[in-house]
PDB file as gemmi writes it, atoms N, CA and C in Angstrom:
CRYST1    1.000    1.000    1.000  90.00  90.00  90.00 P 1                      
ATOM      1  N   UNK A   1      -6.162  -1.986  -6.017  1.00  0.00           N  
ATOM      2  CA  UNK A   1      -4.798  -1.553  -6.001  1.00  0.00           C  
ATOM      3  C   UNK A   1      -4.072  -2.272  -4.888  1.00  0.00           C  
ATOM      4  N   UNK A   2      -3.007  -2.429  -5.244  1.00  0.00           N  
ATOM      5  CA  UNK A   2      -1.879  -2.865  -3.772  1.00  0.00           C  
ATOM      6  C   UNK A   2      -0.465  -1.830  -3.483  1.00  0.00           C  
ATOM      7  N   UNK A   3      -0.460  -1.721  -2.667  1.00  0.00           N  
ATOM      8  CA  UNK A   3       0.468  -0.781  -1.644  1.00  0.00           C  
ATOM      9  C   UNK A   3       1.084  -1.249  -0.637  1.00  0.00           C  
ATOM     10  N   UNK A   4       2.692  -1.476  -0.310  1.00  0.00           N  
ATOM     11  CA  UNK A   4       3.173  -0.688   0.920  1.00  0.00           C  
ATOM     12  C   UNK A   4       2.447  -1.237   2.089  1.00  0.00           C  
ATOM     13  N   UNK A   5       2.817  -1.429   3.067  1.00  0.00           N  
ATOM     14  CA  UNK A   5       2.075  -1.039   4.362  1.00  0.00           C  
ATOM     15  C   UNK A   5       3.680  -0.142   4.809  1.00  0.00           C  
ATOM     16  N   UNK A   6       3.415   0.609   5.647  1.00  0.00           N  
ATOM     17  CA  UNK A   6       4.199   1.191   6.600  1.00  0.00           C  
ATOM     18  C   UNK A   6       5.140   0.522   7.089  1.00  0.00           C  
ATOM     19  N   UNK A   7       6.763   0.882   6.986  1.00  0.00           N  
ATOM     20  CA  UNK A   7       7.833  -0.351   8.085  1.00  0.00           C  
ATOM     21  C   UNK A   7       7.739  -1.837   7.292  1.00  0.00           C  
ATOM     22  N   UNK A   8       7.261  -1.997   6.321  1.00  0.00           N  
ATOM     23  CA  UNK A   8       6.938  -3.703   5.900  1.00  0.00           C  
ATOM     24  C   UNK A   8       8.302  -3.996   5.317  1.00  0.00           C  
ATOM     25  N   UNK A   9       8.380  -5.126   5.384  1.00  0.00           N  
ATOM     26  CA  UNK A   9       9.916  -5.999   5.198  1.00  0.00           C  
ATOM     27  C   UNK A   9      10.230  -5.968   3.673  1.00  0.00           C  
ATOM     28  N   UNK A  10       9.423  -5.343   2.919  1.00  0.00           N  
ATOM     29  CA  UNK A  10       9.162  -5.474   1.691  1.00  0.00           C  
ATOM     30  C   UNK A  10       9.890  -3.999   0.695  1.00  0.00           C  
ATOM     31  N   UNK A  11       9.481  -3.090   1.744  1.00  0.00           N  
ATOM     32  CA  UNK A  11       9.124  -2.133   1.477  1.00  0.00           C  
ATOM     33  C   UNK A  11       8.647  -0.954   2.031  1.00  0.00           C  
ATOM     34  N   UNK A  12       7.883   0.561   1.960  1.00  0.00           N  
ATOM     35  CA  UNK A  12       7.097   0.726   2.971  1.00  0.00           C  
ATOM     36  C   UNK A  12       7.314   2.172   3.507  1.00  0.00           C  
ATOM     37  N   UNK A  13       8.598   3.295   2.927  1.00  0.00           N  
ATOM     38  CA  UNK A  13       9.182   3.827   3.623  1.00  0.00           C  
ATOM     39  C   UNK A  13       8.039   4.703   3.876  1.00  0.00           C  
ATOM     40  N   UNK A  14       8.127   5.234   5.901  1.00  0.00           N  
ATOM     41  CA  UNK A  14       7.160   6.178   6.571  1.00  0.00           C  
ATOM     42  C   UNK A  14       7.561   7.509   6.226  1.00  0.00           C  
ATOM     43  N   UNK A  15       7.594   7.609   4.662  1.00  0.00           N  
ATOM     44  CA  UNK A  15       8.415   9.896   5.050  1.00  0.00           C  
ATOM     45  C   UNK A  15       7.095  10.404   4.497  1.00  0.00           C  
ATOM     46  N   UNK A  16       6.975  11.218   4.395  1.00  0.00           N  
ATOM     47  CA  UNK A  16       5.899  12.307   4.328  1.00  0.00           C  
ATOM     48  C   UNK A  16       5.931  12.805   2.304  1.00  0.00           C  
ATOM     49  N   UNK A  17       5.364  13.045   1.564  1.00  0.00           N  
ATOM     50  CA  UNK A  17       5.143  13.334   0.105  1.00  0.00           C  
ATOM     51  C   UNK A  17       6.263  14.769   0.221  1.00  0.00           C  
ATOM     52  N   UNK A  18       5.941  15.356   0.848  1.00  0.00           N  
ATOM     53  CA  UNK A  18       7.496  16.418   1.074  1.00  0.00           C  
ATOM     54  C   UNK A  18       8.749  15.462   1.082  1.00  0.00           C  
ATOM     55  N   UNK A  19       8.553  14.468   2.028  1.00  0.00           N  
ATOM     56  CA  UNK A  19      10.366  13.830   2.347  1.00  0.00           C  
ATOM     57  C   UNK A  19      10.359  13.411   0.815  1.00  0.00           C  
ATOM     58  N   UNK A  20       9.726  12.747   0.064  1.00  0.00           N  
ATOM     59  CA  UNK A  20       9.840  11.909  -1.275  1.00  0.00           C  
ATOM     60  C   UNK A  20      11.109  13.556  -2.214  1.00  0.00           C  
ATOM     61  N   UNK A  21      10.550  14.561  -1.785  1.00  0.00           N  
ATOM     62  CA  UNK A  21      10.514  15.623  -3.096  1.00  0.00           C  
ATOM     63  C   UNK A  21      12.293  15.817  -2.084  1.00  0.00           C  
ATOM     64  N   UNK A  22      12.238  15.932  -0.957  1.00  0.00           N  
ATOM     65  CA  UNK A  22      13.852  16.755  -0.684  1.00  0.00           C  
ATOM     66  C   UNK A  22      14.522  15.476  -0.465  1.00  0.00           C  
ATOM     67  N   UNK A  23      14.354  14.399  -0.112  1.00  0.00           N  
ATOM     68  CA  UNK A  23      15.510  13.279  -0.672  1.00  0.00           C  
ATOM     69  C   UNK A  23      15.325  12.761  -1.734  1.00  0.00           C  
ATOM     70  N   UNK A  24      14.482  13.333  -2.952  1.00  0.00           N  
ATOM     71  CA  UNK A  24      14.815  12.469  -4.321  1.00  0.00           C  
ATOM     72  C   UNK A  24      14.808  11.559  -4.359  1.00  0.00           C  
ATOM     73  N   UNK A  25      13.572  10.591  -3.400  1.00  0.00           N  
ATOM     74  CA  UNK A  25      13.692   8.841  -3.557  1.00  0.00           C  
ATOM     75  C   UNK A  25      12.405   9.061  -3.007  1.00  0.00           C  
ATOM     76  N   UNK A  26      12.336   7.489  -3.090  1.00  0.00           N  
ATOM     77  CA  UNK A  26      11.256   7.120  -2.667  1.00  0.00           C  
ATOM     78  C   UNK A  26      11.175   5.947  -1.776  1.00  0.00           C  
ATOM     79  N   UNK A  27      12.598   5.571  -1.356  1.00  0.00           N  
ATOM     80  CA  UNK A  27      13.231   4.678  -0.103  1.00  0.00           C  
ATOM     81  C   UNK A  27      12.633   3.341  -0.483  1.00  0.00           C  
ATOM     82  N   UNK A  28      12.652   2.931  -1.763  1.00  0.00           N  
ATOM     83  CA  UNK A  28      12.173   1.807  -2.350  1.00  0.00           C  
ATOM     84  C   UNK A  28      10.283   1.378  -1.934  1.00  0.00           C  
ATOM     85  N   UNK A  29       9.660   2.559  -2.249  1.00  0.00           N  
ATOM     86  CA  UNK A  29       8.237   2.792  -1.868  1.00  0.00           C  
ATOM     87  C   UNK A  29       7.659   3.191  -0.541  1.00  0.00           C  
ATOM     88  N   UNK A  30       6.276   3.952  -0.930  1.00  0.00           N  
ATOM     89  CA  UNK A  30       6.123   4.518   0.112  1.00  0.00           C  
ATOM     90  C   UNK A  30       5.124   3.721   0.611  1.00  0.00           C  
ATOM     91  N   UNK A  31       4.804   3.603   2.065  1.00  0.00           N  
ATOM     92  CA  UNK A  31       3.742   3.135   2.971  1.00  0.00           C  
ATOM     93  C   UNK A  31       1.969   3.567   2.978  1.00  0.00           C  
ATOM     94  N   UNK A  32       1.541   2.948   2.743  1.00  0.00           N  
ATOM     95  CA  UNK A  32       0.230   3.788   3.465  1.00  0.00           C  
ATOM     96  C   UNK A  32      -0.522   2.640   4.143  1.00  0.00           C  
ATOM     97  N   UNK A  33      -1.281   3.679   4.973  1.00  0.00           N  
ATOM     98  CA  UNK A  33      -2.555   2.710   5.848  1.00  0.00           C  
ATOM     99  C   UNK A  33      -3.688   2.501   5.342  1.00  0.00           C  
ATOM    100  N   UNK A  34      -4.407   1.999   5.693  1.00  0.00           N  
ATOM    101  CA  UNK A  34      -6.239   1.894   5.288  1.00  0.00           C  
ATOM    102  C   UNK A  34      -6.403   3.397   5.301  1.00  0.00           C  
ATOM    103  N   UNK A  35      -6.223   4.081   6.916  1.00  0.00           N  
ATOM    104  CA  UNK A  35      -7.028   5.303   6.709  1.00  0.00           C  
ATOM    105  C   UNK A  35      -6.382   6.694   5.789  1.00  0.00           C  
ATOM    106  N   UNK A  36      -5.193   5.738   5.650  1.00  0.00           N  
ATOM    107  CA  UNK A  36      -4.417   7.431   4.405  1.00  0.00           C  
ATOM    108  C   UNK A  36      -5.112   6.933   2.638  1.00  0.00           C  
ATOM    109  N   UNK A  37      -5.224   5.488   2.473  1.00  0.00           N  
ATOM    110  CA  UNK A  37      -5.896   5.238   1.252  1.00  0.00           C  
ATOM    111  C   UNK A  37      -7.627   5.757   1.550  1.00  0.00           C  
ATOM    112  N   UNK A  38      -8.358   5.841   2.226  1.00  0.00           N  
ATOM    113  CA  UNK A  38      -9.654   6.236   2.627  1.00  0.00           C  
ATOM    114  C   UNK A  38     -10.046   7.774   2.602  1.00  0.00           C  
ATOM    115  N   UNK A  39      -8.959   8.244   2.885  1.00  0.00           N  
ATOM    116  CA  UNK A  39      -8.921  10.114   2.952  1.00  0.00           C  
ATOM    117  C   UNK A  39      -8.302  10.083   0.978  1.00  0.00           C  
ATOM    118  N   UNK A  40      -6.934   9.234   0.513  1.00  0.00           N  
ATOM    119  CA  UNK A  40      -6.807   9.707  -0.891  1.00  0.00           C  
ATOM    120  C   UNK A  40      -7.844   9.380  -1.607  1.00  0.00           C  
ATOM    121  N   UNK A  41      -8.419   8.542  -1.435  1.00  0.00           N  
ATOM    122  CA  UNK A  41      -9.501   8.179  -2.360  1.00  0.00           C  
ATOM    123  C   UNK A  41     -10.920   8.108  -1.826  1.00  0.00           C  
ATOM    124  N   UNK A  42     -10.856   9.903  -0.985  1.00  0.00           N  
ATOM    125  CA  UNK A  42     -12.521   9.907  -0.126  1.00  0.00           C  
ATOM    126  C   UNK A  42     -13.738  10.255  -1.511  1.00  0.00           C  
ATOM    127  N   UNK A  43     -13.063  10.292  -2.522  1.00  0.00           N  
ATOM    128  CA  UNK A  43     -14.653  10.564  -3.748  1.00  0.00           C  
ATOM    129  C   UNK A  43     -14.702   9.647  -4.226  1.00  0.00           C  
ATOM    130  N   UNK A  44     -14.139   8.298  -3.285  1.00  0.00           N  
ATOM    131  CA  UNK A  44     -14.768   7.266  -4.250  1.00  0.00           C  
ATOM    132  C   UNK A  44     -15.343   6.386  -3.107  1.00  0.00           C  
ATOM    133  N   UNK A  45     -15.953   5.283  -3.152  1.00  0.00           N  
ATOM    134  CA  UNK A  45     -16.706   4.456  -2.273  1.00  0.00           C  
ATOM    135  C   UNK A  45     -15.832   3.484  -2.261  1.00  0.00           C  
ATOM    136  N   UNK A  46     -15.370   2.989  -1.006  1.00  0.00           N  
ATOM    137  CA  UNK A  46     -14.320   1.685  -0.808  1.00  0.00           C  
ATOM    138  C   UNK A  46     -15.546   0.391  -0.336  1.00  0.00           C  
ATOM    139  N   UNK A  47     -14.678  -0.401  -1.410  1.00  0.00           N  
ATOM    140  CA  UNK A  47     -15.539  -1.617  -1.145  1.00  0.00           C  
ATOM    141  C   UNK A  47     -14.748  -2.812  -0.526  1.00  0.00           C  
ATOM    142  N   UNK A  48     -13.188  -2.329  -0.213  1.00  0.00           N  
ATOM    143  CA  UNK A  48     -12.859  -3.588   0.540  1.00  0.00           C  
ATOM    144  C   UNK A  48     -11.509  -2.578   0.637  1.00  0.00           C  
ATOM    145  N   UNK A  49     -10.860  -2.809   1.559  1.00  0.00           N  
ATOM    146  CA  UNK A  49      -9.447  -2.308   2.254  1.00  0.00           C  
ATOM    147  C   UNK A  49      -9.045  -3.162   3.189  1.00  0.00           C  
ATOM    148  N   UNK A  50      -7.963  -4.159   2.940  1.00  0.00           N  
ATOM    149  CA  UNK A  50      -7.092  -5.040   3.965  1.00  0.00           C  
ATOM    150  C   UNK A  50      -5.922  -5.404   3.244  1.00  0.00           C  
ATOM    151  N   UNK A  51      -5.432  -6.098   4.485  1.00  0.00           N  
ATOM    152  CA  UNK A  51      -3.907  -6.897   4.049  1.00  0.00           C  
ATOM    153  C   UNK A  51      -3.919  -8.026   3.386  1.00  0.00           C  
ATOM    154  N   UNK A  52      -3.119  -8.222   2.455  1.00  0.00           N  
ATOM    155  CA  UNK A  52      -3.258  -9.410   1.471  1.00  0.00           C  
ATOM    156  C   UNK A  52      -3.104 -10.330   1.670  1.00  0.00           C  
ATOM    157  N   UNK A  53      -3.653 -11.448   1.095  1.00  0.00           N  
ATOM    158  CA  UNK A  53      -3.253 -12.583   1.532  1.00  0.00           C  
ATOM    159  C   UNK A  53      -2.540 -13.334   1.119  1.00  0.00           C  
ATOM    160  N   UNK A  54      -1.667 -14.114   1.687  1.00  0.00           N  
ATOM    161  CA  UNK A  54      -0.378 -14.432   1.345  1.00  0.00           C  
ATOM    162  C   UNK A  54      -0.824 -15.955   0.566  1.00  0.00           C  
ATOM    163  N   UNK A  55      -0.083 -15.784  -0.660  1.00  0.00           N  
ATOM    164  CA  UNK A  55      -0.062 -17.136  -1.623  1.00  0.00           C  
ATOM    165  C   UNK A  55       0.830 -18.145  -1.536  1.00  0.00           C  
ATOM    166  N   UNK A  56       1.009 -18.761  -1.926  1.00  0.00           N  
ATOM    167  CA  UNK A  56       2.286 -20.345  -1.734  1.00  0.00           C  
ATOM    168  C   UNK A  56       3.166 -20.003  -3.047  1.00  0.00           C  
ATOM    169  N   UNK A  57       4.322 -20.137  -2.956  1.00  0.00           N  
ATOM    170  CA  UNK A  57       5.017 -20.049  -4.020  1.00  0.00           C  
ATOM    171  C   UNK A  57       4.726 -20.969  -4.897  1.00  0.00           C  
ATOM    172  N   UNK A  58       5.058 -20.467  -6.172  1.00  0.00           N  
ATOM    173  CA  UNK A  58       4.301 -21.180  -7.000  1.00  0.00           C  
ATOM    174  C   UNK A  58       2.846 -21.160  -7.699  1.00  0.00           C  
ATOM    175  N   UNK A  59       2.228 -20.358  -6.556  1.00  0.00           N  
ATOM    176  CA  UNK A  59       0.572 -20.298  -6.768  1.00  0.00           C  
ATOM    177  C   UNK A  59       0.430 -19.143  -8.189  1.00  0.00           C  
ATOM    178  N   UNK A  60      -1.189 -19.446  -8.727  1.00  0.00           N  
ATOM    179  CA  UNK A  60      -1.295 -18.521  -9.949  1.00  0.00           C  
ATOM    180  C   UNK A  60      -1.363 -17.310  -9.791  1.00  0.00           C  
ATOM    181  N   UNK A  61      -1.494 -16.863  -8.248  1.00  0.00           N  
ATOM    182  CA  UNK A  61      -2.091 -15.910  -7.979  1.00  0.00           C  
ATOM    183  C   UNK A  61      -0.739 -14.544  -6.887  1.00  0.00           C  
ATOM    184  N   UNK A  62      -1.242 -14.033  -6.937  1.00  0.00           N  
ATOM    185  CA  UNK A  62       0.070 -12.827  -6.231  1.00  0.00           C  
ATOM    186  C   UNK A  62      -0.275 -12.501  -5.014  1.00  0.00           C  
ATOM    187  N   UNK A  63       0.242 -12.653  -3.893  1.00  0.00           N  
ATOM    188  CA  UNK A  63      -0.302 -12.672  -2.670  1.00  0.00           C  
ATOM    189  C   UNK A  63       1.242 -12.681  -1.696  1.00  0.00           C  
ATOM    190  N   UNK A  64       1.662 -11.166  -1.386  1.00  0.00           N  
ATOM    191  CA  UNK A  64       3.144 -11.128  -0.231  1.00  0.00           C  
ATOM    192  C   UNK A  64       2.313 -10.659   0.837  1.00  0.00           C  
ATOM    193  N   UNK A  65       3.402 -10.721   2.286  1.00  0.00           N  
ATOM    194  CA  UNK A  65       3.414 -10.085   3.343  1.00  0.00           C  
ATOM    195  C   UNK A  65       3.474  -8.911   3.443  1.00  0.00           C  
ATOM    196  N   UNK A  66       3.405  -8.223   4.538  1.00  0.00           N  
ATOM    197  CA  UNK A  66       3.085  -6.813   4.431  1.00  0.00           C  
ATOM    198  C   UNK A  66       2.662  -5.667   3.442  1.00  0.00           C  
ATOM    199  N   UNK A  67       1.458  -6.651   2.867  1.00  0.00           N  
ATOM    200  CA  UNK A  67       1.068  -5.388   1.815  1.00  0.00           C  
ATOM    201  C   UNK A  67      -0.388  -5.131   2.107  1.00  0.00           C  
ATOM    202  N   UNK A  68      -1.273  -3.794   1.387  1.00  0.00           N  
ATOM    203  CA  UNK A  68      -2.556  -3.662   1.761  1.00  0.00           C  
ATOM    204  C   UNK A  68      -2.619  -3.458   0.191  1.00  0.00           C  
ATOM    205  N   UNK A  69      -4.028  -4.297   0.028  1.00  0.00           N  
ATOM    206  CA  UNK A  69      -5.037  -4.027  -0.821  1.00  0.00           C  
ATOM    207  C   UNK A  69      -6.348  -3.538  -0.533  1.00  0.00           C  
ATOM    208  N   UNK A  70      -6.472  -3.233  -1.989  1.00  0.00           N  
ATOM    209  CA  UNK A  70      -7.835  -1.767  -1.961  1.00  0.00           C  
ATOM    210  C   UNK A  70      -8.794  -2.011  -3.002  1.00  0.00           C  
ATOM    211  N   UNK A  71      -9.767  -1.943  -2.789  1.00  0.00           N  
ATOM    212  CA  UNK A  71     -10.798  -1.774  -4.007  1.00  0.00           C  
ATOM    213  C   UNK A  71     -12.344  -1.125  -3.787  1.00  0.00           C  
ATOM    214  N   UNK A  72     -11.761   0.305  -4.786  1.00  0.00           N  
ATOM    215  CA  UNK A  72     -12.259   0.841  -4.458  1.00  0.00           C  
ATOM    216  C   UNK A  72     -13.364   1.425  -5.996  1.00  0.00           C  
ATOM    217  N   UNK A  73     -14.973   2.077  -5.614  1.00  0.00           N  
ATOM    218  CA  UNK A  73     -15.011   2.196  -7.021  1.00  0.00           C  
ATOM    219  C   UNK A  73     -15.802   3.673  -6.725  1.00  0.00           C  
ATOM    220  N   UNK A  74     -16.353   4.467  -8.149  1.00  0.00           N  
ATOM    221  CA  UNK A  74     -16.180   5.896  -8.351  1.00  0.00           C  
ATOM    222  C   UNK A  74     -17.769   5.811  -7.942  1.00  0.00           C  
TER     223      UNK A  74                                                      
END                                                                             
């Protein structure tokens, strides 16, 4: 999966799953860290959690700044 990091130029907003429900947005996505993806997805075994790596425009492949990827399995 890919996500958000927190504050990222991209994206990212820091509110809480309450803030999402009483401002009716989602501040153009929400943030998470390694350790908030590690606690949502503690019944599964993580086999890799970091920041992505950034691709060249143009490239085949999808790779921005400030994002975290996850892979995780059951």
């Amino acid at each position: 999966m890919t996500c958000f990091i927190p504050g990222g130029r991209l994206g990212g907003a820091e509110i809480s799953d309450w803030g999402v429900y009483q401002e009716r947005s989602l501040q153009g996505g929400l943030g998470y860290t390694e350790d908030k993806l590690k606690t949502i997805f503690s019944t599964f075994t993580a086999v890799e959690c970091r920041r992505m790596n950034v691709m060249e425009a143009g490239s085949a492949m999808f790779g921005v700044e400030d994002f975290l990827t996850a892979l995780v399995k059951k």
